[in-house]
TORMI-903644 format. One record per atom (N, C-alpha, C): residue number from 1; atom name; x, y, z. Coordinates in steps of 0.001 Angstrom, whole numbers, plus 500000, padded with zeros to 6 digits. Example, Ala and Ser with C-alpha at 12.3 -4.5 7.8 and 13.67 -1.06 7.14 Angstrom:
! TORMI-903644
+------+------+--------+--------+--------+
: resi : name :     xx :     yy :     zz :
+------+------+--------+--------+--------+
:    1 :    N : 513190 : 494310 : 507800 :
:    1 :   CA : 512300 : 495500 : 507800 :
:    1 :    C : 513200 : 496700 : 507800 :
:    2 :    N : 512850 : 497750 : 507080 :
:    2 :   CA : 513670 : 498940 : 507140 :
:    2 :    C : 512900 : 500030 : 507870 :
+------+------+--------+--------+--------+
//
This chain:
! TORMI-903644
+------+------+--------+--------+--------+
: resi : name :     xx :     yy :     zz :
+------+------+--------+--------+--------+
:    1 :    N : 500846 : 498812 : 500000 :
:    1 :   CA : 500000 : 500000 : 500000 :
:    1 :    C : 500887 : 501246 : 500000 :
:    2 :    N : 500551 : 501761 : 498902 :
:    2 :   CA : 501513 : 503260 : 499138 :
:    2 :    C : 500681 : 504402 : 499873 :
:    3 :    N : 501110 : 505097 : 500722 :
:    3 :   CA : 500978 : 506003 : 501880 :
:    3 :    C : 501411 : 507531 : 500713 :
:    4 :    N : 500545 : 508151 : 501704 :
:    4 :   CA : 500109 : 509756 : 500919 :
:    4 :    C : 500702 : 510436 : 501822 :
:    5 :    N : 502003 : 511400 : 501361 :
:    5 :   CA : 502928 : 511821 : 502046 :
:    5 :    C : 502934 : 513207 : 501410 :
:    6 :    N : 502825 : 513757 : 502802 :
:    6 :   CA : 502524 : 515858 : 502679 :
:    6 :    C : 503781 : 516205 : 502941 :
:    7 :    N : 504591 : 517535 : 502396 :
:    7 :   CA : 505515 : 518229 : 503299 :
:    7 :    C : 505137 : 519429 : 503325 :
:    8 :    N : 505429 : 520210 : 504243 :
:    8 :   CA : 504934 : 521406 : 505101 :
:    8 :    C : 506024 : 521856 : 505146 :
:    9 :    N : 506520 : 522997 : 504246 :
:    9 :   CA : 507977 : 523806 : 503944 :
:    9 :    C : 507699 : 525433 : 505151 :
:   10 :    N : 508596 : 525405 : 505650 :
:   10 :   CA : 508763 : 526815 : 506097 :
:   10 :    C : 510324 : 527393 : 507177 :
:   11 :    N : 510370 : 528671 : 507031 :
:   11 :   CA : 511080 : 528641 : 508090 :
:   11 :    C : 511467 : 528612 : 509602 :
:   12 :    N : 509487 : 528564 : 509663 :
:   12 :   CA : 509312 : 528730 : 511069 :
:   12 :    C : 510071 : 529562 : 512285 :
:   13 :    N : 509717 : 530699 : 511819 :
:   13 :   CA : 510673 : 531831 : 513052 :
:   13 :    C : 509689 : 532689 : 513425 :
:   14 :    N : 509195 : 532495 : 514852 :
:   14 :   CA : 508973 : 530601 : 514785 :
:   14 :    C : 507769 : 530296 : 514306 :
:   15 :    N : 507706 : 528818 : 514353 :
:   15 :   CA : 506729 : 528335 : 514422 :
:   15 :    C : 504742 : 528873 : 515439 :
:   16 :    N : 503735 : 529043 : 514126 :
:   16 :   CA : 503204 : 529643 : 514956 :
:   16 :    C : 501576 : 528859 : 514667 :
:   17 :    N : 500495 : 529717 : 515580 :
:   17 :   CA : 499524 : 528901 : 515269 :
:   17 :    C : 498745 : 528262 : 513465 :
:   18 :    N : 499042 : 529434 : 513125 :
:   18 :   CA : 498447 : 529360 : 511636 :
:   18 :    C : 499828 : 527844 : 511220 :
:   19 :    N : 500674 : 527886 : 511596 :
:   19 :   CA : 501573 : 526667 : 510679 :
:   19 :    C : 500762 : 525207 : 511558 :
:   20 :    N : 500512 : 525600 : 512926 :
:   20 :   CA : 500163 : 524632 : 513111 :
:   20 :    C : 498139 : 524054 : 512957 :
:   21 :    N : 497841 : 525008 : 511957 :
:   21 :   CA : 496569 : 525036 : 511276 :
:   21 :    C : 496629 : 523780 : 510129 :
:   22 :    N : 498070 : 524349 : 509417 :
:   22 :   CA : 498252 : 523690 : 508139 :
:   22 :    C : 498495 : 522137 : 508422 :
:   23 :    N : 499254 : 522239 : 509760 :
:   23 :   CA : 499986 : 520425 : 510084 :
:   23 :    C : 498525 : 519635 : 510461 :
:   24 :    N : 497682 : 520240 : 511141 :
:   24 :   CA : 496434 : 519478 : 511495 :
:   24 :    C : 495404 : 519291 : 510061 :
:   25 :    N : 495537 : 520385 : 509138 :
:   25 :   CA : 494428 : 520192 : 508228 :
:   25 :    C : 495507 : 518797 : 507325 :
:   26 :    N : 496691 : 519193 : 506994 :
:   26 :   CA : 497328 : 518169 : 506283 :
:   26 :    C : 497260 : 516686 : 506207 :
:   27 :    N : 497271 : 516696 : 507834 :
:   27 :   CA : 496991 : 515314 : 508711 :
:   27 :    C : 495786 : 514796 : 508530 :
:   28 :    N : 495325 : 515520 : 508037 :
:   28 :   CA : 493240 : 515179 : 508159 :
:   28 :    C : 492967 : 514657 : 506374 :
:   29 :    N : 494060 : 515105 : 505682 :
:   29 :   CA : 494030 : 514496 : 504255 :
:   29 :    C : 495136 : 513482 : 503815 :
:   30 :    N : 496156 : 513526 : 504532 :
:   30 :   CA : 497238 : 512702 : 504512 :
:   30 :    C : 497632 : 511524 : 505489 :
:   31 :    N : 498370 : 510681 : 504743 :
:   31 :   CA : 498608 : 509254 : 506120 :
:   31 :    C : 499668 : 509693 : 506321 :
:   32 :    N : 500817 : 510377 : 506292 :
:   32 :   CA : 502638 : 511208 : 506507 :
:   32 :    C : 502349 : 512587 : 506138 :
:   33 :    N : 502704 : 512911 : 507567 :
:   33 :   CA : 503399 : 514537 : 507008 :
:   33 :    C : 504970 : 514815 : 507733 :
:   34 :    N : 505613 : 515240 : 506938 :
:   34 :   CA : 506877 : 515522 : 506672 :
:   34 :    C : 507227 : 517398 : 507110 :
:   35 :    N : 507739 : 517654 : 508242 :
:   35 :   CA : 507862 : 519194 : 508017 :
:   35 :    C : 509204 : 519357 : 508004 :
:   36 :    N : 509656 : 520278 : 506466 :
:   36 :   CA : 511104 : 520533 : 506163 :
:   36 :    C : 511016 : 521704 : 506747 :
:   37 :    N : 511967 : 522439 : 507605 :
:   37 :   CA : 512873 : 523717 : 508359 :
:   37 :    C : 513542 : 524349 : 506864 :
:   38 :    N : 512867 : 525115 : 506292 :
:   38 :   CA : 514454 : 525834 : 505511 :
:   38 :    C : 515276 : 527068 : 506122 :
:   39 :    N : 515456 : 526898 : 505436 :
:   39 :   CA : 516992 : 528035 : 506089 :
:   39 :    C : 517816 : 527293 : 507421 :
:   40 :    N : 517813 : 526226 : 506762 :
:   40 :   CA : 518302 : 524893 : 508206 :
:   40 :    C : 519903 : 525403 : 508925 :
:   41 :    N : 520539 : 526101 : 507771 :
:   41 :   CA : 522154 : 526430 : 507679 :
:   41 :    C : 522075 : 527916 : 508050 :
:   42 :    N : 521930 : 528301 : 509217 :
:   42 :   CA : 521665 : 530468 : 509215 :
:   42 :    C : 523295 : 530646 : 508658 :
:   43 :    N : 524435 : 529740 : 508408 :
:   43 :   CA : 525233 : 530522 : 507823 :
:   43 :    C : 525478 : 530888 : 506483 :
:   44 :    N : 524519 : 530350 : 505970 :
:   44 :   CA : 524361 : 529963 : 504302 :
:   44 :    C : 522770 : 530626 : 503587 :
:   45 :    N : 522455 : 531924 : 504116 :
:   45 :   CA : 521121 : 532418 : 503980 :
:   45 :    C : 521454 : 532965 : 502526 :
:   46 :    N : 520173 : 532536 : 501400 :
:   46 :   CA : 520562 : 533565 : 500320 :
:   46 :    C : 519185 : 534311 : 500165 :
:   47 :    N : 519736 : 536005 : 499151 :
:   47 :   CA : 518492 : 536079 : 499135 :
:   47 :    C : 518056 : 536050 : 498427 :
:   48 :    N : 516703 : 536129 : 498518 :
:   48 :   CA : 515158 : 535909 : 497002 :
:   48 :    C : 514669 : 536795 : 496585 :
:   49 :    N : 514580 : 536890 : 495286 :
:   49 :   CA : 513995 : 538920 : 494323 :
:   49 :    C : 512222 : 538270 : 494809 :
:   50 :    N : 511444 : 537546 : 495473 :
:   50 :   CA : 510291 : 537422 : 496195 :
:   50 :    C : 510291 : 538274 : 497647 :
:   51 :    N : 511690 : 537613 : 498326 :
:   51 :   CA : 511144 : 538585 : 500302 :
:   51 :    C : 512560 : 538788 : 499984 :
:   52 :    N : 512594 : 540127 : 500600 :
:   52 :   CA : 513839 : 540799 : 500983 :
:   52 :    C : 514164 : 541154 : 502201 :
:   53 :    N : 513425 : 539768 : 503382 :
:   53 :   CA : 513691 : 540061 : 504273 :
:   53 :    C : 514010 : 538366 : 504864 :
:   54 :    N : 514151 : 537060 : 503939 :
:   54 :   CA : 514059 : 535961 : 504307 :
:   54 :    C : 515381 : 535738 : 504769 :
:   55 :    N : 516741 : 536448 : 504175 :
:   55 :   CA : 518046 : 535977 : 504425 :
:   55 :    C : 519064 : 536584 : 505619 :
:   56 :    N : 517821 : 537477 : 506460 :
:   56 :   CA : 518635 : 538386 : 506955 :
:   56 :    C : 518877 : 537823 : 508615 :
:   57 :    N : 519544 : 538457 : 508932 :
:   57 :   CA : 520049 : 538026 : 510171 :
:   57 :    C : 518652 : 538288 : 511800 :
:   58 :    N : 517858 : 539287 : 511397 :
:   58 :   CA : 516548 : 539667 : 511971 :
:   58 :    C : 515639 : 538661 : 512024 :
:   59 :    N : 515631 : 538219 : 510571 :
:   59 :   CA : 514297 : 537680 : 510662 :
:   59 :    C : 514942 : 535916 : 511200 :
:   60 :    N : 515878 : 535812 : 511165 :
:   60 :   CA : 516542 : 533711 : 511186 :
:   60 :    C : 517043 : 534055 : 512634 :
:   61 :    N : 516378 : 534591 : 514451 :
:   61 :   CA : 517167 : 534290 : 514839 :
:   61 :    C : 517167 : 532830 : 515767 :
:   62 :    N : 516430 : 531879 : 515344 :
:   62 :   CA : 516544 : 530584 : 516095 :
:   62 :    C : 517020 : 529648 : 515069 :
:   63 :    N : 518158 : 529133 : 515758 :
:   63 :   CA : 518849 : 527994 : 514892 :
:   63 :    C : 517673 : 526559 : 513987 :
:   64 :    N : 518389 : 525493 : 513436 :
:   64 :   CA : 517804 : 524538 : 513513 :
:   64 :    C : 517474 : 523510 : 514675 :
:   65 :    N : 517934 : 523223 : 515132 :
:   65 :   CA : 517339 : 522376 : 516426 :
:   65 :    C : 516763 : 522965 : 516825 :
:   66 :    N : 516607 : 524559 : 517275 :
:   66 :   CA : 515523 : 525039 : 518384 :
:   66 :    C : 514452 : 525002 : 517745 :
:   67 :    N : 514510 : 525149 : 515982 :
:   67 :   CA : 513207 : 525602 : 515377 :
:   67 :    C : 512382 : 524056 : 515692 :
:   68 :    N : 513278 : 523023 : 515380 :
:   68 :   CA : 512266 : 521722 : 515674 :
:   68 :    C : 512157 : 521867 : 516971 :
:   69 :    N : 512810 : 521580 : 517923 :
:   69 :   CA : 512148 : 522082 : 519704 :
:   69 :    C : 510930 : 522682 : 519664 :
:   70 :    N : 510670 : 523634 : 519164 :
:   70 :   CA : 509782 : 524472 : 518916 :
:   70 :    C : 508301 : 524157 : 518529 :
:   71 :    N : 508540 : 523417 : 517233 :
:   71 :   CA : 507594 : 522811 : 516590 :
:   71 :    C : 506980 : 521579 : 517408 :
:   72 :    N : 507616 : 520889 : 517984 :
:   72 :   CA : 507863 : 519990 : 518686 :
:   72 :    C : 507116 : 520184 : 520080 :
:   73 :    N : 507124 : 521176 : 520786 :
:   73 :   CA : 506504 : 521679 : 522011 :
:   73 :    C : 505195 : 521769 : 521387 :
:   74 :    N : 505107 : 522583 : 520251 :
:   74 :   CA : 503587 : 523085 : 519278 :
:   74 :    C : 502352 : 521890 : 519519 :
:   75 :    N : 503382 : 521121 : 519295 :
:   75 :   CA : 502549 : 519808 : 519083 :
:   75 :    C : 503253 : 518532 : 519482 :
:   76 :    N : 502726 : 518808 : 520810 :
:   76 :   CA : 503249 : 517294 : 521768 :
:   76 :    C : 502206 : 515963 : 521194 :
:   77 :    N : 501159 : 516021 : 521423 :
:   77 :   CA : 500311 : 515551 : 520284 :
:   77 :    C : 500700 : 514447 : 519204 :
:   78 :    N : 501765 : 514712 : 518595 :
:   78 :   CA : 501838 : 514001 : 517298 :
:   78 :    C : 503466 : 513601 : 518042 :
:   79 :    N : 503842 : 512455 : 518836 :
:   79 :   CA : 504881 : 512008 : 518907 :
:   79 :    C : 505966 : 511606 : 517521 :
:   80 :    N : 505256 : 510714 : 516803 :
:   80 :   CA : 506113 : 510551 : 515705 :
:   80 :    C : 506443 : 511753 : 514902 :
:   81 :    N : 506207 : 512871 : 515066 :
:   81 :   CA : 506267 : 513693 : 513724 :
:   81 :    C : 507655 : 514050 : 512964 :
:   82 :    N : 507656 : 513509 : 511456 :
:   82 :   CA : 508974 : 513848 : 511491 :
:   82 :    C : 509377 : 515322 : 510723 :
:   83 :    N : 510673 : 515722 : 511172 :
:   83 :   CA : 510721 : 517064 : 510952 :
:   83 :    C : 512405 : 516850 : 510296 :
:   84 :    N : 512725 : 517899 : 509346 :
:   84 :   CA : 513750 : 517645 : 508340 :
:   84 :    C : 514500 : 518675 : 507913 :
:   85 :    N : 515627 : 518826 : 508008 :
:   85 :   CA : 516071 : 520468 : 507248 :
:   85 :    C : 515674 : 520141 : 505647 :
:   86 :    N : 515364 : 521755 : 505177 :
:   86 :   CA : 514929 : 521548 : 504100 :
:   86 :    C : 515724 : 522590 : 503316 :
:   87 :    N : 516719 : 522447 : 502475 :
:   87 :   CA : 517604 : 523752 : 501956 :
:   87 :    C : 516489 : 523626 : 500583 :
:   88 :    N : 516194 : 524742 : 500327 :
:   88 :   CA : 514915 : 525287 : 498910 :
:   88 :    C : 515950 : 525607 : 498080 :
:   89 :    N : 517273 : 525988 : 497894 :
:   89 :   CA : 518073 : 526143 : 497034 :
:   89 :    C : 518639 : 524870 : 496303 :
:   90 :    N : 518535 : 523958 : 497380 :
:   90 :   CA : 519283 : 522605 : 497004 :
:   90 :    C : 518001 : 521926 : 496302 :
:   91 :    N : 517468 : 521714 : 495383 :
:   91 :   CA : 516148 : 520516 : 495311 :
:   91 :    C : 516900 : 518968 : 495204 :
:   92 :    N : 517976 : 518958 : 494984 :
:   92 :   CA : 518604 : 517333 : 494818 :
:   92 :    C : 518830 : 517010 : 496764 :
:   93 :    N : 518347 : 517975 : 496999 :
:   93 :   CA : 519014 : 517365 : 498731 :
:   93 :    C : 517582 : 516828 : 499420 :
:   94 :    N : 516342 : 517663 : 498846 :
:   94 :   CA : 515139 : 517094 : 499498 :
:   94 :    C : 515137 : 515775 : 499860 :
:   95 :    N : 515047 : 515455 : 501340 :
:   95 :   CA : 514765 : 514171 : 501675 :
:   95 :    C : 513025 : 513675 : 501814 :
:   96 :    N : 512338 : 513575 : 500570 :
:   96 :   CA : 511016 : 513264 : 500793 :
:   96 :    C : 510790 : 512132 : 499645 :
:   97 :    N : 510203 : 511304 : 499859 :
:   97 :   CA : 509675 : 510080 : 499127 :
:   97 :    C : 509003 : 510715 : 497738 :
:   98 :    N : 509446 : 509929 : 496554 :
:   98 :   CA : 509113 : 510572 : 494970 :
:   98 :    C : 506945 : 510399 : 495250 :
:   99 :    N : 506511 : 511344 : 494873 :
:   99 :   CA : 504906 : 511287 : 494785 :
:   99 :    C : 504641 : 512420 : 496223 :
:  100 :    N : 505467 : 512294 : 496975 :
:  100 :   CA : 505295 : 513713 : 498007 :
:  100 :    C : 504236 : 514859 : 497331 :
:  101 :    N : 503287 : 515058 : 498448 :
:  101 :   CA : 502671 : 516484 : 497725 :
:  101 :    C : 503361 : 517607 : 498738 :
:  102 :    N : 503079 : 518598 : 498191 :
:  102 :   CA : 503913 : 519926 : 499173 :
:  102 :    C : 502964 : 520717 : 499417 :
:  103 :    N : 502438 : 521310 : 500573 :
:  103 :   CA : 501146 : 521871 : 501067 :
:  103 :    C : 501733 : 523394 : 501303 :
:  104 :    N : 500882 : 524188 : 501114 :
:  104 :   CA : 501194 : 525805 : 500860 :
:  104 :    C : 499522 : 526364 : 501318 :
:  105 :    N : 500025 : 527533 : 501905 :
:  105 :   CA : 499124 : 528282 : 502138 :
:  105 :    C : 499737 : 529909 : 501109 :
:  106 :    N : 499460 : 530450 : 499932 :
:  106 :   CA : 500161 : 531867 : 499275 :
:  106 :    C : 499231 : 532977 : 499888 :
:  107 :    N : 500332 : 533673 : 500447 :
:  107 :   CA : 500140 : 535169 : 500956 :
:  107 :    C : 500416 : 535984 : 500030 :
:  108 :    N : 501638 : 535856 : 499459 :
:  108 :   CA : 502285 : 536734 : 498532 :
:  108 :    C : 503271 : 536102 : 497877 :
:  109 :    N : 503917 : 536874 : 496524 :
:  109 :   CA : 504730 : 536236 : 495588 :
:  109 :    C : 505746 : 534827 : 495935 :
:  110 :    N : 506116 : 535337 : 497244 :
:  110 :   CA : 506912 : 534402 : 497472 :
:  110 :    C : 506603 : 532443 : 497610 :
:  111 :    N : 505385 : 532495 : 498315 :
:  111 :   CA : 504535 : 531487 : 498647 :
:  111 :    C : 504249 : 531013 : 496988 :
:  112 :    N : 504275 : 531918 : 496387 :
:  112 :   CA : 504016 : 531227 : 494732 :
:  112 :    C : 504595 : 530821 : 494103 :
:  113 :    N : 506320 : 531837 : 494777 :
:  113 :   CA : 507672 : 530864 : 493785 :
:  113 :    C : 507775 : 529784 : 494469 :
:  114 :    N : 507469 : 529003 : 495620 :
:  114 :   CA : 507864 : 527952 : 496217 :
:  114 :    C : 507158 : 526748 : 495598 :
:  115 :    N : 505452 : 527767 : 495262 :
:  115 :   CA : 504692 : 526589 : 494298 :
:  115 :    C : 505021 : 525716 : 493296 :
:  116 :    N : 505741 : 527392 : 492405 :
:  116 :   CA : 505743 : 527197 : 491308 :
:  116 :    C : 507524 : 525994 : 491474 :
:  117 :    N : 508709 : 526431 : 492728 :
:  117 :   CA : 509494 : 525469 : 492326 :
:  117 :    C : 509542 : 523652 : 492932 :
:  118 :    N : 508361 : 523602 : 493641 :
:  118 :   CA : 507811 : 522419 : 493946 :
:  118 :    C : 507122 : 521640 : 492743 :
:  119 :    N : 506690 : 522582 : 491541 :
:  119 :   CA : 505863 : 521601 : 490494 :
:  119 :    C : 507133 : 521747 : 489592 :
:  120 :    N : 507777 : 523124 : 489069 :
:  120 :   CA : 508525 : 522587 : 488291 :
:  120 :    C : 510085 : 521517 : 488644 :
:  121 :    N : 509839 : 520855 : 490174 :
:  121 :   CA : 510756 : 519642 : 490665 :
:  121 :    C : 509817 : 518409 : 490596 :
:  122 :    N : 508730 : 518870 : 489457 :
:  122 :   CA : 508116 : 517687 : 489704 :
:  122 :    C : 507193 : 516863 : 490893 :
:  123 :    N : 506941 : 517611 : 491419 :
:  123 :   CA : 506365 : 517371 : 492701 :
:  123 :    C : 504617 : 518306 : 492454 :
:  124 :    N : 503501 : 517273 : 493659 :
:  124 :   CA : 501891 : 517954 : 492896 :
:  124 :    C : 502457 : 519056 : 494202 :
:  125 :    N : 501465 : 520166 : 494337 :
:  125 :   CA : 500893 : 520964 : 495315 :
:  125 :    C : 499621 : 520997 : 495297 :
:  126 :    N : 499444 : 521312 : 497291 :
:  126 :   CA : 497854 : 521650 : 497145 :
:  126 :    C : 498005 : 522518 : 498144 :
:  127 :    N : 497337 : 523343 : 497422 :
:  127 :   CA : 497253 : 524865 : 498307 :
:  127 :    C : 495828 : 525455 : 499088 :
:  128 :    N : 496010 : 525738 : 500278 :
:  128 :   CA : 494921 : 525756 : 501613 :
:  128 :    C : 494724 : 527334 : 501146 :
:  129 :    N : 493258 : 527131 : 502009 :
:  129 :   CA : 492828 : 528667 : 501598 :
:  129 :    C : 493500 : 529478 : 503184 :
:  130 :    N : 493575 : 530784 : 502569 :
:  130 :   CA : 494169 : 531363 : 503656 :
:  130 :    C : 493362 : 532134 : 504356 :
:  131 :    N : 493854 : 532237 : 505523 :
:  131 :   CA : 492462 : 532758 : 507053 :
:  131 :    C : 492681 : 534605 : 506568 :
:  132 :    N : 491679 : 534522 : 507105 :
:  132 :   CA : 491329 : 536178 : 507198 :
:  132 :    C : 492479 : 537238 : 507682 :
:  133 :    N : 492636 : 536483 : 508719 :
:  133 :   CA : 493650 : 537439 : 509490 :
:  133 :    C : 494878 : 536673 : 509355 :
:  134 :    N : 496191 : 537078 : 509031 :
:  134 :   CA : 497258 : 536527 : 508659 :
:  134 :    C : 498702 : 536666 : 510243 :
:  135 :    N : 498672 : 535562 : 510742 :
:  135 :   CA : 499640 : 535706 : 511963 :
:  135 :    C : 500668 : 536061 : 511411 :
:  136 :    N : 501673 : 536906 : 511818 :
:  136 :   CA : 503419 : 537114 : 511382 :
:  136 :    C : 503720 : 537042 : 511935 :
:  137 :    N : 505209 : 535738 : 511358 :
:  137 :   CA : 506414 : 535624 : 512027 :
:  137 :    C : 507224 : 536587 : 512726 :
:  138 :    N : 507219 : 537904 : 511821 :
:  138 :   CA : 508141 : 538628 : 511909 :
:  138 :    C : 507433 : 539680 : 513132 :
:  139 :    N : 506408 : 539935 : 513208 :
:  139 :   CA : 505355 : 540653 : 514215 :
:  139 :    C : 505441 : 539569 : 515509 :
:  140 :    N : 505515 : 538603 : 515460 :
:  140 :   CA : 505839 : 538036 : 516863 :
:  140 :    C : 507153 : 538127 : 517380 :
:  141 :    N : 508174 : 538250 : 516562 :
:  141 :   CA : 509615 : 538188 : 516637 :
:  141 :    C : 509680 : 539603 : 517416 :
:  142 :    N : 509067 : 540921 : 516054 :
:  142 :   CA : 509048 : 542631 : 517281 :
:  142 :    C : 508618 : 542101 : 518323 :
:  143 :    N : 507550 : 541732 : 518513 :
:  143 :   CA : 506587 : 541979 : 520395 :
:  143 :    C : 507476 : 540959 : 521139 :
:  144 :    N : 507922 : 539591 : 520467 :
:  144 :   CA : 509033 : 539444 : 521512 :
:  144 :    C : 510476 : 540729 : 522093 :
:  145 :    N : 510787 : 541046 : 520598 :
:  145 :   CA : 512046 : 542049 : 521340 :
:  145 :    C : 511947 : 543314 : 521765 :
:  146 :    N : 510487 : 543709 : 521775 :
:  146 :   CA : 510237 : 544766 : 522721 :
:  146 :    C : 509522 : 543988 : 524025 :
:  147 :    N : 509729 : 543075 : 524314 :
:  147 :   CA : 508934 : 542516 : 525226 :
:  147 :    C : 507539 : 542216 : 525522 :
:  148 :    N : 506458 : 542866 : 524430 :
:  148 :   CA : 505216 : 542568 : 524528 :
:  148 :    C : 504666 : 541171 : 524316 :
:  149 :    N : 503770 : 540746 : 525012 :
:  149 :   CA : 503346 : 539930 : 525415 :
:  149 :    C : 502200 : 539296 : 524319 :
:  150 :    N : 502097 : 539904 : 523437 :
:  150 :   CA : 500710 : 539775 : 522443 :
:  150 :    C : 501168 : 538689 : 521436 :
:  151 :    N : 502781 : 538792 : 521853 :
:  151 :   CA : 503290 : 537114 : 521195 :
:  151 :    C : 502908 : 536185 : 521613 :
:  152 :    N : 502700 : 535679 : 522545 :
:  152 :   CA : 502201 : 534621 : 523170 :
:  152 :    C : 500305 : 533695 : 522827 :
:  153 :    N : 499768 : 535250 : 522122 :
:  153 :   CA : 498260 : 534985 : 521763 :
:  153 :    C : 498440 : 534130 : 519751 :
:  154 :    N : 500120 : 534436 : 519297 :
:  154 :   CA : 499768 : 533453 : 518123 :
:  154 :    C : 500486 : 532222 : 518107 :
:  155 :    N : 500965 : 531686 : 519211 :
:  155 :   CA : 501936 : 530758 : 519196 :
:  155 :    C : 500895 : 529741 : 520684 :
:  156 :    N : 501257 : 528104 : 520166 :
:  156 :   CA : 500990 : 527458 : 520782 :
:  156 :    C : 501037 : 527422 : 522183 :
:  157 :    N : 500066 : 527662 : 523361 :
:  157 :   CA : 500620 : 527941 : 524729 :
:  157 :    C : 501460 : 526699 : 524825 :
:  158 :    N : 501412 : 525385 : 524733 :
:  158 :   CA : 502567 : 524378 : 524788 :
:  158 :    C : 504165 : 524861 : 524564 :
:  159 :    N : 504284 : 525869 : 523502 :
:  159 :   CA : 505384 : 526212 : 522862 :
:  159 :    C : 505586 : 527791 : 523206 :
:  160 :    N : 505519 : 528115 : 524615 :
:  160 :   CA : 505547 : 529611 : 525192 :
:  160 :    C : 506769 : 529765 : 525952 :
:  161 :    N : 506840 : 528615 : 526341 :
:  161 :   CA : 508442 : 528156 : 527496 :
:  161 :    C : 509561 : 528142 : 527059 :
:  162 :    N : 509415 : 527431 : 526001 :
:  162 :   CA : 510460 : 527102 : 524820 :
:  162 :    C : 511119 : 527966 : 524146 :
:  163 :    N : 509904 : 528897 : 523388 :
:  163 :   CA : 510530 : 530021 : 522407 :
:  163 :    C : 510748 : 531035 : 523414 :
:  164 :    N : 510071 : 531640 : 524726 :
:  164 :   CA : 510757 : 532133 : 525903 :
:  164 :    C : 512112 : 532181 : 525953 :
:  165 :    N : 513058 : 531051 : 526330 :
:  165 :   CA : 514283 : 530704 : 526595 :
:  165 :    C : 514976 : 530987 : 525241 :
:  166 :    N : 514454 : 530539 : 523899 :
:  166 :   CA : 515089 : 530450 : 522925 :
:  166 :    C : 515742 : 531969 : 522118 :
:  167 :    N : 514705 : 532539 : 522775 :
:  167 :   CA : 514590 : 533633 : 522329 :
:  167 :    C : 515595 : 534510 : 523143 :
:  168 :    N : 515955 : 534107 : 524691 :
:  168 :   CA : 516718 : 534976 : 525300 :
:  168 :    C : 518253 : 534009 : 525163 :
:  169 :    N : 518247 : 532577 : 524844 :
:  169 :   CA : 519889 : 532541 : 524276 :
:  169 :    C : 519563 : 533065 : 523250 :
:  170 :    N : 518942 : 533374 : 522061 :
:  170 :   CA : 519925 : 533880 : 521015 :
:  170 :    C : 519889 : 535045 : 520985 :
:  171 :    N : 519563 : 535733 : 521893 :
:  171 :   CA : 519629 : 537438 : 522185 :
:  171 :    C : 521304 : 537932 : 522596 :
:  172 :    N : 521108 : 536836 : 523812 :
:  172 :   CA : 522374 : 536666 : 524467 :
:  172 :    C : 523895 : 535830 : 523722 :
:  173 :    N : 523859 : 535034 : 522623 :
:  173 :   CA : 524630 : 534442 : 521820 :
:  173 :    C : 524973 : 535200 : 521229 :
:  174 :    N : 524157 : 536467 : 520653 :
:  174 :   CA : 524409 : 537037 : 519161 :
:  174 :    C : 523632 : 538524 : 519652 :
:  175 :    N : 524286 : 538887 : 521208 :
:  175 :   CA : 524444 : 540186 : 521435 :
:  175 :    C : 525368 : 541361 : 520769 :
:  176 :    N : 524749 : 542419 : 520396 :
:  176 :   CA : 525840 : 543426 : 519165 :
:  176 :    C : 526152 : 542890 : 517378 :
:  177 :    N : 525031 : 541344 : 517741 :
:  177 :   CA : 525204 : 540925 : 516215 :
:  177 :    C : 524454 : 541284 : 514954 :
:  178 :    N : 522877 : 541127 : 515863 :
:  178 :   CA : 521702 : 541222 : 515370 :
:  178 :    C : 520769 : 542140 : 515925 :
:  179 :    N : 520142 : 542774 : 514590 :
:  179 :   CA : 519796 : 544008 : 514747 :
:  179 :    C : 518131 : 543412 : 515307 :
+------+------+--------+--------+--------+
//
């Protein structure tokens, strides 16, 4: 029996409720879901004529392991889940089984080049409709580093402890580094 296998691409910084919208609806159409981390390497960020803000040192500041920690707290829930670096520059490195579909939610251009380089690698997509109100990564990242608390209302309360701490080593790692 061949098994229907989703991957769920992002960079998760961090991980927030709307991603974990997509892992539950995925799960509800799929027997595997697969979530690739890109930007797995923060020393190897390039950037994209789509976001001119994906490669920068602001927006990547939790490594790879914390980002799965992360995801991982999100959803204690799903013990097996497996989670994968995913370099989007590399497509020969994807570790996902040939017939993989790749699940997308498009906000903007960028979400479309990922579409568009998931089909032209040969791979289907199916793309979720997107919610009204759009959570940001990058809007939880400010209210974390001004300290507001209104981060905490888009991120998993499971995963509040976690990105807490994570958030104050890499403040403290990469003090005078990052703006």
């Amino acid at each position: 029996m061949n098994s229907r296998v989703a991957c769920f691409t992002g960079r998760f910084q961090p991980f927030h409720l709307q991603h974990r919208d997509v892992v539950v609806a995925a799960l509800s159409q799929f027997d595997r879901l697969i979530i690739g981390i890109t930007n797995p390497d923060l020393t190897d960020l390039v950037p994209h004529e789509e976001s001119s803000h994906r490669h920068s040192d602001a927006a990547n500041p939790f490594d790879y392991q914390t980002r799965k920690e992360i995801i991982q707290a999100s959803l204690p829930e799903l013990e097996s889940l497996e989670i994968i670096p995913f370099d989007l520059e590399n497509p020969e490195s994807w570790q996902v089984p040939k017939g993989t579909t790749f699940i997308l939610r498009i906000f903007s251009p960028w979400e479309m080049s990922k579409k568009d380089l998931f089909e032209n690698n040969g791979f289907t997509t199916y793309v979720l409709a997107k919610p009204e109100i759009k959570i940001s990564a990058s809007e939880v990242r400010d209210h974390l580093g001004s300290q507001n608390l209104a981060w905490q209302n888009s991120v998993s309360h499971t995963a509040i402890q976690t990105i807490e701490l994570a958030w104050s080593n890499s403040r403290t790692k990469n003090a005078g580094v990052r703006v």
